[in-house]
Backbone as XML, in Angstrom:
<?xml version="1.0"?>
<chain id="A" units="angstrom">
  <residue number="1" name="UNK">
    <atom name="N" x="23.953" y="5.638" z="-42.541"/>
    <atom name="CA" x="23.006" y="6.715" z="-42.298"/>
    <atom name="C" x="22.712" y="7.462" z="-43.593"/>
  </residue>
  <residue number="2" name="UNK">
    <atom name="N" x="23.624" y="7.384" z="-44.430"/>
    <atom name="CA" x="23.455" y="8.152" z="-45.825"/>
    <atom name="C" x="22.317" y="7.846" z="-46.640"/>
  </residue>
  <residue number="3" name="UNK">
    <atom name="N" x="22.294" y="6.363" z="-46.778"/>
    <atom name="CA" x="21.342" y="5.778" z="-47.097"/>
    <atom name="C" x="19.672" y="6.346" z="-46.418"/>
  </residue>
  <residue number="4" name="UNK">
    <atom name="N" x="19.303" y="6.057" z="-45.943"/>
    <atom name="CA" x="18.425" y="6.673" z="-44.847"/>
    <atom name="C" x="17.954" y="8.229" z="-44.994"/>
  </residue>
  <residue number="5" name="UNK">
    <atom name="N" x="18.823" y="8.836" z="-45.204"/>
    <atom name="CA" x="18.851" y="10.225" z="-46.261"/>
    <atom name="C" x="18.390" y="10.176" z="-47.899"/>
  </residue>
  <residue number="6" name="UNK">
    <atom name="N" x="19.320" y="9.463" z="-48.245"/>
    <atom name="CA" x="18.525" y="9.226" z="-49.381"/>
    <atom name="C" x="17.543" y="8.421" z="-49.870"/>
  </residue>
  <residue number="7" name="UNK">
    <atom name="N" x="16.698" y="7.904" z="-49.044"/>
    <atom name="CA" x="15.491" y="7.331" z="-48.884"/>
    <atom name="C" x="14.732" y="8.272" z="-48.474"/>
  </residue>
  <residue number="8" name="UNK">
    <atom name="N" x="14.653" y="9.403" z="-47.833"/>
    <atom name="CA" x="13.596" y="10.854" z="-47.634"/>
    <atom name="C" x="13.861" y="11.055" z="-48.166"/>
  </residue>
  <residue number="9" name="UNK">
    <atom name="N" x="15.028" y="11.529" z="-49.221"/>
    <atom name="CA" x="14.790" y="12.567" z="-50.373"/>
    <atom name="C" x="15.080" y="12.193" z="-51.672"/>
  </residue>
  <residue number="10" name="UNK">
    <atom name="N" x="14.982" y="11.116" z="-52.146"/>
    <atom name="CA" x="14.920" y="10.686" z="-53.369"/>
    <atom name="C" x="14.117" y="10.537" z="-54.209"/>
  </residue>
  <residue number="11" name="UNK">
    <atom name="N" x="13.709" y="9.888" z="-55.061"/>
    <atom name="CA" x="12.192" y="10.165" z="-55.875"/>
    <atom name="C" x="11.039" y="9.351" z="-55.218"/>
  </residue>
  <residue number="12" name="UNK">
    <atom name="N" x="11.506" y="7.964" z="-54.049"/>
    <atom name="CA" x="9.850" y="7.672" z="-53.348"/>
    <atom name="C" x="10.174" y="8.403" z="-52.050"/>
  </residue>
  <residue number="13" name="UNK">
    <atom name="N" x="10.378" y="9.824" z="-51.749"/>
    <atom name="CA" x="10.476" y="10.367" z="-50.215"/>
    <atom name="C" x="8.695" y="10.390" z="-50.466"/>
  </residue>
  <residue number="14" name="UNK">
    <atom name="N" x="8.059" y="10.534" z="-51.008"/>
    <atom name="CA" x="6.406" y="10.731" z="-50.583"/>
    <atom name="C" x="5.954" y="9.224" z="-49.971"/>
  </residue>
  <residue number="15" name="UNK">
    <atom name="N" x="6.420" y="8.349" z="-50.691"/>
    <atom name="CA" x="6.220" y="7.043" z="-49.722"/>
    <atom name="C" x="6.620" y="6.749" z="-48.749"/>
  </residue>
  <residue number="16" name="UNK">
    <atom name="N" x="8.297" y="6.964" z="-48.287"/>
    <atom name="CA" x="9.031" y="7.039" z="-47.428"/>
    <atom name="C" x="8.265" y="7.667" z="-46.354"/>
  </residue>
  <residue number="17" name="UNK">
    <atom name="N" x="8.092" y="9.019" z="-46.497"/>
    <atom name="CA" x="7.083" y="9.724" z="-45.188"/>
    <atom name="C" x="5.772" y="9.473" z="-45.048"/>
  </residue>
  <residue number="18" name="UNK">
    <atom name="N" x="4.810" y="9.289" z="-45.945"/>
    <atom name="CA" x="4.333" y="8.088" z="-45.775"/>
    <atom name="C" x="4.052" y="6.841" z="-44.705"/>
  </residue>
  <residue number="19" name="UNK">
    <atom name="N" x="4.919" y="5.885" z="-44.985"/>
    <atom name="CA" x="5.221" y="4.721" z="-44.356"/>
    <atom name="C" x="5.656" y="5.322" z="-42.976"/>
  </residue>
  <residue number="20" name="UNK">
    <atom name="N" x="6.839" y="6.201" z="-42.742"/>
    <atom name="CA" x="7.510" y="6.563" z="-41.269"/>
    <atom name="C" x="5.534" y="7.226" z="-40.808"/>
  </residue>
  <residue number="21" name="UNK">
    <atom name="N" x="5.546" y="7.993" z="-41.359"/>
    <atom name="CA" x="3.628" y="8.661" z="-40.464"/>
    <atom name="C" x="3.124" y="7.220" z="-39.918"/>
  </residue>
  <residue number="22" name="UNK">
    <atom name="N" x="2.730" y="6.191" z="-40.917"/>
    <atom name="CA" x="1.511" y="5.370" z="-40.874"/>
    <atom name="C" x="2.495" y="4.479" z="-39.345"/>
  </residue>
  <residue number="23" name="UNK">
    <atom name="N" x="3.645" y="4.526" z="-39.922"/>
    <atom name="CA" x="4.238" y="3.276" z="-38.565"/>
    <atom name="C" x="4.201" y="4.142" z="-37.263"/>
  </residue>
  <residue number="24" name="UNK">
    <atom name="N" x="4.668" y="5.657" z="-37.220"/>
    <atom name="CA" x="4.848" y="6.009" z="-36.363"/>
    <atom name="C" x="2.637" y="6.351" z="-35.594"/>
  </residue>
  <residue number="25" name="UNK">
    <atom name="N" x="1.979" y="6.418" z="-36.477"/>
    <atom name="CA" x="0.648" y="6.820" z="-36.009"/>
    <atom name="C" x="0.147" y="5.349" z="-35.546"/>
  </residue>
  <residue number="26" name="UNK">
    <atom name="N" x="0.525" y="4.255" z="-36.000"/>
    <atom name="CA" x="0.315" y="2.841" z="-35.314"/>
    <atom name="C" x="1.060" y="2.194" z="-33.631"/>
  </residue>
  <residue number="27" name="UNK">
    <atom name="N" x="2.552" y="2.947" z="-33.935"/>
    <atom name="CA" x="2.774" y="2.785" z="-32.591"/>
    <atom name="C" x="1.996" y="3.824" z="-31.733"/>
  </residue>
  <residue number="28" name="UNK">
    <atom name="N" x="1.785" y="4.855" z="-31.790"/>
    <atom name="CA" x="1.354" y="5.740" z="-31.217"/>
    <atom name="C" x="-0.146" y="4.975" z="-30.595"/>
  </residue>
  <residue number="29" name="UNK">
    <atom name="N" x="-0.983" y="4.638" z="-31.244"/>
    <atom name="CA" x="-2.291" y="3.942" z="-31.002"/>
    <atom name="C" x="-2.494" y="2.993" z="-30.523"/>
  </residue>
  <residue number="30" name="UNK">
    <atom name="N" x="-0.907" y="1.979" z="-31.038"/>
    <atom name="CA" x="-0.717" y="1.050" z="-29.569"/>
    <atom name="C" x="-0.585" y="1.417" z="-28.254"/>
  </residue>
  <residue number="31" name="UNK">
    <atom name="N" x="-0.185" y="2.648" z="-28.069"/>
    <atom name="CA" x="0.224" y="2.829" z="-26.788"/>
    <atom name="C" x="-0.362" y="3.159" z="-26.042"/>
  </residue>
  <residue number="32" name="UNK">
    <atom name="N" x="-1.243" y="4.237" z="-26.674"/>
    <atom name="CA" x="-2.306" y="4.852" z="-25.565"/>
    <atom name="C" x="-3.907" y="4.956" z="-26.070"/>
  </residue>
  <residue number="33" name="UNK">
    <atom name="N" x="-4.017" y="4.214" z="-27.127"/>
    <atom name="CA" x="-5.797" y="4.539" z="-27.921"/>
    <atom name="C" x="-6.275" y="3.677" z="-27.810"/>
  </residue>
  <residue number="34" name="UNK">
    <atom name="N" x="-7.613" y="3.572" z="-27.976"/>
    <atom name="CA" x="-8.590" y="2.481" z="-27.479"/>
    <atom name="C" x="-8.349" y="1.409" z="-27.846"/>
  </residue>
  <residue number="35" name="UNK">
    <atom name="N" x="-9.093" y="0.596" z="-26.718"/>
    <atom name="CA" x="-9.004" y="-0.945" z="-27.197"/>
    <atom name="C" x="-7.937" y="-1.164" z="-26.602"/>
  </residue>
  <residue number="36" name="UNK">
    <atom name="N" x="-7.418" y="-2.766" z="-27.046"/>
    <atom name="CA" x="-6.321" y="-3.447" z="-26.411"/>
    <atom name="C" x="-5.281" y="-2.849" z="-26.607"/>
  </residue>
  <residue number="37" name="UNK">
    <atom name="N" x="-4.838" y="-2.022" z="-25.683"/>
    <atom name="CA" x="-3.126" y="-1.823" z="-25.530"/>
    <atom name="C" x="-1.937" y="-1.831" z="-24.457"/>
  </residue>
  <residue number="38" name="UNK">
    <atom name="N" x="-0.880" y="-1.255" z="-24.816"/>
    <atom name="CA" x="-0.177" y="-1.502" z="-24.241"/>
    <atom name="C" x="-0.171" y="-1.299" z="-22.526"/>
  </residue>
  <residue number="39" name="UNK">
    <atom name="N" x="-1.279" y="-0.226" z="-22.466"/>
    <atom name="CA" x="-1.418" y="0.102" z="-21.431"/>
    <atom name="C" x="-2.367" y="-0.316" z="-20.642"/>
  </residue>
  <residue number="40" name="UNK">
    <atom name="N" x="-3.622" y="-0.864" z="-21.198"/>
    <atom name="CA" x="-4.279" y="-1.918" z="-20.811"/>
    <atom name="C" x="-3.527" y="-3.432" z="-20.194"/>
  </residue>
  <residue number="41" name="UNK">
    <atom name="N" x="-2.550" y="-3.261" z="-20.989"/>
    <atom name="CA" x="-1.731" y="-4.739" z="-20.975"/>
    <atom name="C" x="-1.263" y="-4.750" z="-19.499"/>
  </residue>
  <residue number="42" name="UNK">
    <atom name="N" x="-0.595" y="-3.539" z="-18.954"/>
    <atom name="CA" x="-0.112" y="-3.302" z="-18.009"/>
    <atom name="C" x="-0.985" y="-3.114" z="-16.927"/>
  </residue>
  <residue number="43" name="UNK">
    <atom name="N" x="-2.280" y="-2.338" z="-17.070"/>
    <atom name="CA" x="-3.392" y="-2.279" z="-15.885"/>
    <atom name="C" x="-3.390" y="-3.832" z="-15.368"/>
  </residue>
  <residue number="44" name="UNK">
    <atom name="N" x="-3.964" y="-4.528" z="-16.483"/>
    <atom name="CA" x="-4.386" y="-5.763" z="-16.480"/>
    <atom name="C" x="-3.373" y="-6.810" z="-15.836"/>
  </residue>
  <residue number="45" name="UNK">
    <atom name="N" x="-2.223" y="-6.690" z="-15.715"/>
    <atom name="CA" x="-1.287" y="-7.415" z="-15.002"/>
    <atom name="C" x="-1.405" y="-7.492" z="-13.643"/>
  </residue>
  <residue number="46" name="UNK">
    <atom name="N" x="-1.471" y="-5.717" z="-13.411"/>
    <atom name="CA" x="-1.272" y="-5.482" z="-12.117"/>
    <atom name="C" x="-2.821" y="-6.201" z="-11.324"/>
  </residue>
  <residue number="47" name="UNK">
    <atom name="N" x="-3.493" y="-5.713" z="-11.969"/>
    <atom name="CA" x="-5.002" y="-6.656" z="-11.562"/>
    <atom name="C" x="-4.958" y="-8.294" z="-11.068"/>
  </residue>
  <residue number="48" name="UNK">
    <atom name="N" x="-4.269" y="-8.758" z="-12.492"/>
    <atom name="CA" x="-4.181" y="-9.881" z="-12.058"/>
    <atom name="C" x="-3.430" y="-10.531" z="-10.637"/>
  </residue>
  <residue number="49" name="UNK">
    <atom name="N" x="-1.958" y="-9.410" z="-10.277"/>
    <atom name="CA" x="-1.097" y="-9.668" z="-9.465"/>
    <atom name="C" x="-2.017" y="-9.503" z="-8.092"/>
  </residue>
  <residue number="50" name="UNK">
    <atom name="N" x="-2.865" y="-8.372" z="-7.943"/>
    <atom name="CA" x="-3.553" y="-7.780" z="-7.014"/>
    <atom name="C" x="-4.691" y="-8.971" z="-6.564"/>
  </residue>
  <residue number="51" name="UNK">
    <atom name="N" x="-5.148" y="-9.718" z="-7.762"/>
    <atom name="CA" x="-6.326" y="-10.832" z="-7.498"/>
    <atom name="C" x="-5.768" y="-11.908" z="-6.609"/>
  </residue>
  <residue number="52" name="UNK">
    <atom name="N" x="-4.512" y="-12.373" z="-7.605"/>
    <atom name="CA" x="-3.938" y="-13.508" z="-6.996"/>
    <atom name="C" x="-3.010" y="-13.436" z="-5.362"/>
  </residue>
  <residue number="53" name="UNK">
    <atom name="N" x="-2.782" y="-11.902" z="-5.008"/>
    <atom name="CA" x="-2.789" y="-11.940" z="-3.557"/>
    <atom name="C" x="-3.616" y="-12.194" z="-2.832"/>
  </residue>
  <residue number="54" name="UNK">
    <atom name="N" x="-4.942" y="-11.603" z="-3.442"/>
    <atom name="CA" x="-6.224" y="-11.532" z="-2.904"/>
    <atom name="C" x="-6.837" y="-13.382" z="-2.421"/>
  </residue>
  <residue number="55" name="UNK">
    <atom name="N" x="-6.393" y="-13.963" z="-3.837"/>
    <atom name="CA" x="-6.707" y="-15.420" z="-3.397"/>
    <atom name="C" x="-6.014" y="-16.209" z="-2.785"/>
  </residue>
  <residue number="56" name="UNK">
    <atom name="N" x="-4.457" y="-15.614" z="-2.282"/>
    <atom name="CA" x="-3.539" y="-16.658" z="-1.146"/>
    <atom name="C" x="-4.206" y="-15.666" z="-0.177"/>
  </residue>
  <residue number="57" name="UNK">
    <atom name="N" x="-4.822" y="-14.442" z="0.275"/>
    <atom name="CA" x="-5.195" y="-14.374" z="1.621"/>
    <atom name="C" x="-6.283" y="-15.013" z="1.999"/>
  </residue>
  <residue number="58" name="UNK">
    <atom name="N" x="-7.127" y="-15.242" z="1.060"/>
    <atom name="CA" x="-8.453" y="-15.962" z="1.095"/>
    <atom name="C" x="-8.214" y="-17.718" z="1.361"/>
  </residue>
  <residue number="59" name="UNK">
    <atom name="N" x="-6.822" y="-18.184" z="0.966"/>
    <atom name="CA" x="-6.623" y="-19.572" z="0.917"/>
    <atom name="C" x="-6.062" y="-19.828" z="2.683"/>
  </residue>
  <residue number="60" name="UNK">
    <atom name="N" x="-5.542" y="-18.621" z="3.085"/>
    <atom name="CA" x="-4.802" y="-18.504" z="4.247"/>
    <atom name="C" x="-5.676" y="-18.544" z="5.032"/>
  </residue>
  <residue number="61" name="UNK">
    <atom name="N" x="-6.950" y="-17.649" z="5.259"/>
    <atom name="CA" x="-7.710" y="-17.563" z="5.995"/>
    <atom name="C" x="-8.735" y="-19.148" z="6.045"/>
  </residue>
  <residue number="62" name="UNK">
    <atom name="N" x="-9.108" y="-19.491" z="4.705"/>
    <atom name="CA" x="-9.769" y="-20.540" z="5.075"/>
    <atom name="C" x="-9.200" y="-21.995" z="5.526"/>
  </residue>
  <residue number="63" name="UNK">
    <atom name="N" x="-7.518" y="-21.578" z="5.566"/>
    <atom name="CA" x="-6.766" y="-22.585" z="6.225"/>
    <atom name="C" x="-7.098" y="-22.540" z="7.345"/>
  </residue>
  <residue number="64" name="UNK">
    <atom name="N" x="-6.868" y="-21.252" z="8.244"/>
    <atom name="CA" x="-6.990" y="-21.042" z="9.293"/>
    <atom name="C" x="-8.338" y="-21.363" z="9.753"/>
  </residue>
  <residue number="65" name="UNK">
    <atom name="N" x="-9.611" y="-21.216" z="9.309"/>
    <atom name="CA" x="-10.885" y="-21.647" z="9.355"/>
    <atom name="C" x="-10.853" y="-23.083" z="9.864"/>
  </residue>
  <residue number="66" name="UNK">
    <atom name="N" x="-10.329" y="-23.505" z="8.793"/>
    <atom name="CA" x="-10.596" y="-25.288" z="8.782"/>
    <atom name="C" x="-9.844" y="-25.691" z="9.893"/>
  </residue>
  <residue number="67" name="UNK">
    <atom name="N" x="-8.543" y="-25.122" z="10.270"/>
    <atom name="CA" x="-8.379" y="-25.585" z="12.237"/>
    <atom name="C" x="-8.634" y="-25.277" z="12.798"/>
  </residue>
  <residue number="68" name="UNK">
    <atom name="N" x="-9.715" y="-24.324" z="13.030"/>
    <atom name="CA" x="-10.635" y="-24.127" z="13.801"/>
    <atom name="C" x="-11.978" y="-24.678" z="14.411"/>
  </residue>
  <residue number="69" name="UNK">
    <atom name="N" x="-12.414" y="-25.548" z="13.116"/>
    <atom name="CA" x="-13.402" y="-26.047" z="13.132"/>
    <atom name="C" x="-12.553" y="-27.921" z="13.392"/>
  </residue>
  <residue number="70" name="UNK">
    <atom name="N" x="-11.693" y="-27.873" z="13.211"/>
    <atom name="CA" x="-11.208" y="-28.803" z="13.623"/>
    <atom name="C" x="-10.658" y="-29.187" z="14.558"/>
  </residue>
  <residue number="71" name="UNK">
    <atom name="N" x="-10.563" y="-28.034" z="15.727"/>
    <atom name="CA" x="-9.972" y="-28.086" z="16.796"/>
    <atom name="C" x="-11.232" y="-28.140" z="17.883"/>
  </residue>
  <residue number="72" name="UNK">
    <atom name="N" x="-12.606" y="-26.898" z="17.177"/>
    <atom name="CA" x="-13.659" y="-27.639" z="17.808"/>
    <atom name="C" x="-14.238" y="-28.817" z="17.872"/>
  </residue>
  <residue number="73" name="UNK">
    <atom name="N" x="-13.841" y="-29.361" z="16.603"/>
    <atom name="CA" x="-14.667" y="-30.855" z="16.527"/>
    <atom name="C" x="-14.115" y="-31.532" z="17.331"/>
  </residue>
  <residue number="74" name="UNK">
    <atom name="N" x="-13.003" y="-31.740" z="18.199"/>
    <atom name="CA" x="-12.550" y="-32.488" z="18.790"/>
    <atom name="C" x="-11.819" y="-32.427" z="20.358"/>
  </residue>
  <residue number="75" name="UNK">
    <atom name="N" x="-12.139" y="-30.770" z="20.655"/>
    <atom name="CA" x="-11.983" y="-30.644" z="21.850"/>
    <atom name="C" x="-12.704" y="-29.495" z="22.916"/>
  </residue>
  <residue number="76" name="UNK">
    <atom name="N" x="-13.247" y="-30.386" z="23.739"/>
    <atom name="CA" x="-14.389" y="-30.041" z="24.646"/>
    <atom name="C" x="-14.527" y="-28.555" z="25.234"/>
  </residue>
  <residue number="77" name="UNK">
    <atom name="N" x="-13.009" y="-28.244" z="25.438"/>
    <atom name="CA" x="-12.825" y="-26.927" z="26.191"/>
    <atom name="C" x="-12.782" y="-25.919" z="25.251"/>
  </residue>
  <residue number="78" name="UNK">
    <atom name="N" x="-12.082" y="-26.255" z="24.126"/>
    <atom name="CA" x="-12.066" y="-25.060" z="22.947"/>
    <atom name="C" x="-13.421" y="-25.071" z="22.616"/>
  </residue>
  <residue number="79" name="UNK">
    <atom name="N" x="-14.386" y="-25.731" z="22.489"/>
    <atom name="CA" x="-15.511" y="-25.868" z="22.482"/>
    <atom name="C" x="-16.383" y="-24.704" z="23.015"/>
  </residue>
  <residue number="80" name="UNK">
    <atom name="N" x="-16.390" y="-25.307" z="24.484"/>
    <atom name="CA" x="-17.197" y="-24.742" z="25.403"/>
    <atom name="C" x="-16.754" y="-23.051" z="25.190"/>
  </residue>
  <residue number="81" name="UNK">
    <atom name="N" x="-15.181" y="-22.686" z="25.873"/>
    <atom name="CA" x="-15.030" y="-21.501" z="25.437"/>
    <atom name="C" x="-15.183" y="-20.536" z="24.211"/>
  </residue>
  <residue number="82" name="UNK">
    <atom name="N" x="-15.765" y="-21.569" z="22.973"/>
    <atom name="CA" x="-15.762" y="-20.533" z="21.970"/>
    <atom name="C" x="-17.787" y="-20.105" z="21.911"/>
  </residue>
  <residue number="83" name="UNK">
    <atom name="N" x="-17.986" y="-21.121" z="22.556"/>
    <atom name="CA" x="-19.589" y="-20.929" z="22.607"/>
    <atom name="C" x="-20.029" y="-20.249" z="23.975"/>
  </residue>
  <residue number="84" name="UNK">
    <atom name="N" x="-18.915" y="-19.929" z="25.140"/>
    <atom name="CA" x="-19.353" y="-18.863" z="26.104"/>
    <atom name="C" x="-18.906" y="-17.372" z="25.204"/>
  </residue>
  <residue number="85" name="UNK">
    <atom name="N" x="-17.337" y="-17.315" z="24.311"/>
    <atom name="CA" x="-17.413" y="-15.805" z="24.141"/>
    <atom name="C" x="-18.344" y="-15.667" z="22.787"/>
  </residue>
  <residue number="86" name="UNK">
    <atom name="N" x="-18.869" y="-16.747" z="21.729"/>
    <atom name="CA" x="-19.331" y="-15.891" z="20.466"/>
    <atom name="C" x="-21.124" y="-16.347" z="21.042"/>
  </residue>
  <residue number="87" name="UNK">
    <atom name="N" x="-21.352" y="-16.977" z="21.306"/>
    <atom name="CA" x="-22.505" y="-16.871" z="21.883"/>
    <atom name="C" x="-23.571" y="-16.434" z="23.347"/>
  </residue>
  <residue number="88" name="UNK">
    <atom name="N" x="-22.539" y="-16.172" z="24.193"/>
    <atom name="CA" x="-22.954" y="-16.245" z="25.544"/>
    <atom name="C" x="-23.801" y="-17.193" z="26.315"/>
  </residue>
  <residue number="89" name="UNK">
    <atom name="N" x="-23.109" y="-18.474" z="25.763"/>
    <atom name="CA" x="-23.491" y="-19.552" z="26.842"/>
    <atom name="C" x="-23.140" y="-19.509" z="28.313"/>
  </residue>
  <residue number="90" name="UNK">
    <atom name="N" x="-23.491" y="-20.671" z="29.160"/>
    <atom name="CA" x="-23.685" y="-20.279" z="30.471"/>
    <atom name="C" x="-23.771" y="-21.123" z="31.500"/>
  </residue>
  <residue number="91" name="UNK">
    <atom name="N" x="-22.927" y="-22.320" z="31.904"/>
    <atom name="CA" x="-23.369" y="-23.407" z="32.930"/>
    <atom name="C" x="-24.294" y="-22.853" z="33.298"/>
  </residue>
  <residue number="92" name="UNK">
    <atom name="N" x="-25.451" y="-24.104" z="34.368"/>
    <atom name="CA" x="-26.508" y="-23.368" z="35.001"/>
    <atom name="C" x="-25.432" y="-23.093" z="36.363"/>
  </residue>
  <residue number="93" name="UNK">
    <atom name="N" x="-25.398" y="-21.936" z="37.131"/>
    <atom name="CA" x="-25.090" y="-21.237" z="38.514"/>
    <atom name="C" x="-23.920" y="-20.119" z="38.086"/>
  </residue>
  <residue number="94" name="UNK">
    <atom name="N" x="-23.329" y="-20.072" z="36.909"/>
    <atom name="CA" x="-22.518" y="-19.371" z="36.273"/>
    <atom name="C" x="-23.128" y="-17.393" z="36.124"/>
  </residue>
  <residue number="95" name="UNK">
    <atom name="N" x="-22.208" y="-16.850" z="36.491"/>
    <atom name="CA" x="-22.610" y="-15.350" z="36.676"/>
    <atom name="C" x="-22.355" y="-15.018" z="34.993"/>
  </residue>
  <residue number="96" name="UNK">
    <atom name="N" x="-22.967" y="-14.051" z="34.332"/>
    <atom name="CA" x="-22.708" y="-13.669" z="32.917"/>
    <atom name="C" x="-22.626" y="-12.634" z="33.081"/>
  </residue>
  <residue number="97" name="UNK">
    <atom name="N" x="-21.503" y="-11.907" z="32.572"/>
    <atom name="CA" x="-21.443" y="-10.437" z="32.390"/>
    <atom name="C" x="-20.939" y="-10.301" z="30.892"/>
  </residue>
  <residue number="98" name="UNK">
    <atom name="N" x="-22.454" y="-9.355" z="30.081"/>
    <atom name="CA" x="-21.711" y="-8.934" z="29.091"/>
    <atom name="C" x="-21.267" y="-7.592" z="29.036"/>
  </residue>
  <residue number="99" name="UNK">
    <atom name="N" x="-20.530" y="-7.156" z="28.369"/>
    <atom name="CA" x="-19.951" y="-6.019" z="28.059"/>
    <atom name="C" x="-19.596" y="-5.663" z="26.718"/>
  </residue>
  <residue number="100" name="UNK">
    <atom name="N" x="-20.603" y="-4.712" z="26.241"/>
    <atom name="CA" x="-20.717" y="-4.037" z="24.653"/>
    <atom name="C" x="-20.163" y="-2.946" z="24.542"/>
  </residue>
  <residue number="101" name="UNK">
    <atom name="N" x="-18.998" y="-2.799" z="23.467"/>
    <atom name="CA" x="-18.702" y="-1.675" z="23.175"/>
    <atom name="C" x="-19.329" y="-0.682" z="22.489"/>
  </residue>
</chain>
Protein backbone atom coordinates (compact mmCIF):
# COMPACT_ATOMS: atom_id res chain seq x y z
CA UNK A 1 0.00 0.00 0.00
CA UNK A 2 3.00 2.31 0.57
CA UNK A 3 3.81 2.15 -2.75
CA UNK A 4 0.44 3.39 -3.98
CA UNK A 5 1.09 6.42 -1.70
CA UNK A 6 3.96 7.13 -3.16
CA UNK A 7 2.71 7.07 -6.55
CA UNK A 8 0.07 10.16 -5.55
CA UNK A 9 2.61 11.97 -4.09
CA UNK A 10 5.74 11.74 -5.73
CA UNK A 11 6.99 13.80 -8.60
CA UNK A 12 4.35 12.08 -11.45
CA UNK A 13 1.22 12.48 -8.71
CA UNK A 14 -0.16 15.00 -11.63
CA UNK A 15 -0.20 11.97 -13.92
CA UNK A 16 -1.11 9.57 -11.36
CA UNK A 17 -4.47 11.65 -10.73
CA UNK A 18 -4.69 12.08 -13.95
CA UNK A 19 -4.86 8.51 -15.11
CA UNK A 20 -7.09 7.43 -11.65
CA UNK A 21 -9.83 10.67 -13.13
CA UNK A 22 -9.59 9.46 -16.86
CA UNK A 23 -10.10 5.53 -15.67
CA UNK A 24 -12.41 6.35 -13.09
CA UNK A 25 -14.58 8.97 -15.70
CA UNK A 26 -14.47 5.87 -18.30
CA UNK A 27 -15.89 3.43 -15.96
CA UNK A 28 -18.33 5.80 -14.93
CA UNK A 29 -19.59 6.24 -18.78
CA UNK A 30 -19.60 2.66 -19.12
CA UNK A 31 -22.08 2.36 -16.77
CA UNK A 32 -24.63 4.67 -17.20
CA UNK A 33 -23.86 7.21 -20.48
CA UNK A 34 -24.93 6.92 -23.80
CA UNK A 35 -24.60 4.45 -26.20
CA UNK A 36 -23.67 0.86 -25.58
CA UNK A 37 -23.53 0.07 -21.98
CA UNK A 38 -23.57 -1.74 -19.30
CA UNK A 39 -26.91 -1.07 -18.71
CA UNK A 40 -28.17 -1.37 -22.03
CA UNK A 41 -26.39 -4.73 -21.89
CA UNK A 42 -28.69 -5.72 -19.21
CA UNK A 43 -32.12 -4.15 -20.65
CA UNK A 44 -31.23 -6.00 -23.69
CA UNK A 45 -30.94 -9.45 -22.10
CA UNK A 46 -33.92 -9.21 -20.34
CA UNK A 47 -35.66 -8.40 -23.79
CA UNK A 48 -34.18 -11.03 -25.28
CA UNK A 49 -35.30 -13.54 -22.32
CA UNK A 50 -38.88 -11.88 -22.54
CA UNK A 51 -38.89 -12.54 -26.64
CA UNK A 52 -37.80 -15.98 -26.41
CA UNK A 53 -40.74 -16.83 -23.91
CA UNK A 54 -42.78 -15.03 -26.13
CA UNK A 55 -41.69 -17.49 -29.02
CA UNK A 56 -42.15 -20.98 -26.97
CA UNK A 57 -45.78 -19.57 -26.28
CA UNK A 58 -46.27 -18.87 -29.84
CA UNK A 59 -44.59 -22.44 -30.74
CA UNK A 60 -47.05 -23.96 -28.06
CA UNK A 61 -49.98 -22.49 -29.35
CA UNK A 62 -49.34 -23.28 -32.95
CA UNK A 63 -48.71 -26.83 -31.73
CA UNK A 64 -51.87 -26.84 -30.36
CA UNK A 65 -53.35 -25.31 -33.68
CA UNK A 66 -51.93 -27.95 -35.84
CA UNK A 67 -54.05 -30.75 -33.69
CA UNK A 68 -56.66 -29.15 -34.20
CA UNK A 69 -56.76 -28.89 -37.62
CA UNK A 70 -55.71 -32.29 -37.59
CA UNK A 71 -58.20 -33.71 -35.60
CA UNK A 72 -60.67 -31.89 -37.93
CA UNK A 73 -59.24 -33.25 -40.94
CA UNK A 74 -60.04 -36.51 -39.93
CA UNK A 75 -62.94 -36.69 -37.77
CA UNK A 76 -66.53 -36.16 -38.70
CA UNK A 77 -67.95 -35.28 -35.27
CA UNK A 78 -65.17 -32.92 -34.14
CA UNK A 79 -65.96 -31.56 -37.35
CA UNK A 80 -69.48 -31.06 -37.37
CA UNK A 81 -69.35 -29.76 -33.70
CA UNK A 82 -66.77 -27.21 -34.30
CA UNK A 83 -68.79 -25.81 -37.33
CA UNK A 84 -72.25 -25.83 -35.20
CA UNK A 85 -70.40 -23.72 -32.19
CA UNK A 86 -67.88 -21.27 -34.39
CA UNK A 87 -70.20 -20.96 -37.14
CA UNK A 88 -73.77 -21.78 -36.40
CA UNK A 89 -74.42 -24.53 -38.63
CA UNK A 90 -77.57 -26.48 -38.55
CA UNK A 91 -78.95 -30.01 -39.80
CA UNK A 92 -82.06 -29.23 -41.76
CA UNK A 93 -85.08 -29.82 -38.70
CA UNK A 94 -82.46 -28.82 -36.01
CA UNK A 95 -83.73 -25.92 -33.49
CA UNK A 96 -80.80 -23.05 -33.22
CA UNK A 97 -80.53 -21.05 -30.34
CA UNK A 98 -78.03 -18.42 -30.23
CA UNK A 99 -77.04 -16.71 -27.27
CA UNK A 100 -74.75 -13.41 -27.25
CA UNK A 101 -73.14 -12.06 -24.53
Amino acid sequence: MGRIKDIFKGEHRKFAWFVAGSTALFLILWLVGPGNTFIHWIKAGREIARQEKLMEDYERQNAEMDRRIELLKHDKDTLEKFAREQFNFAEPGDDVYIIEE
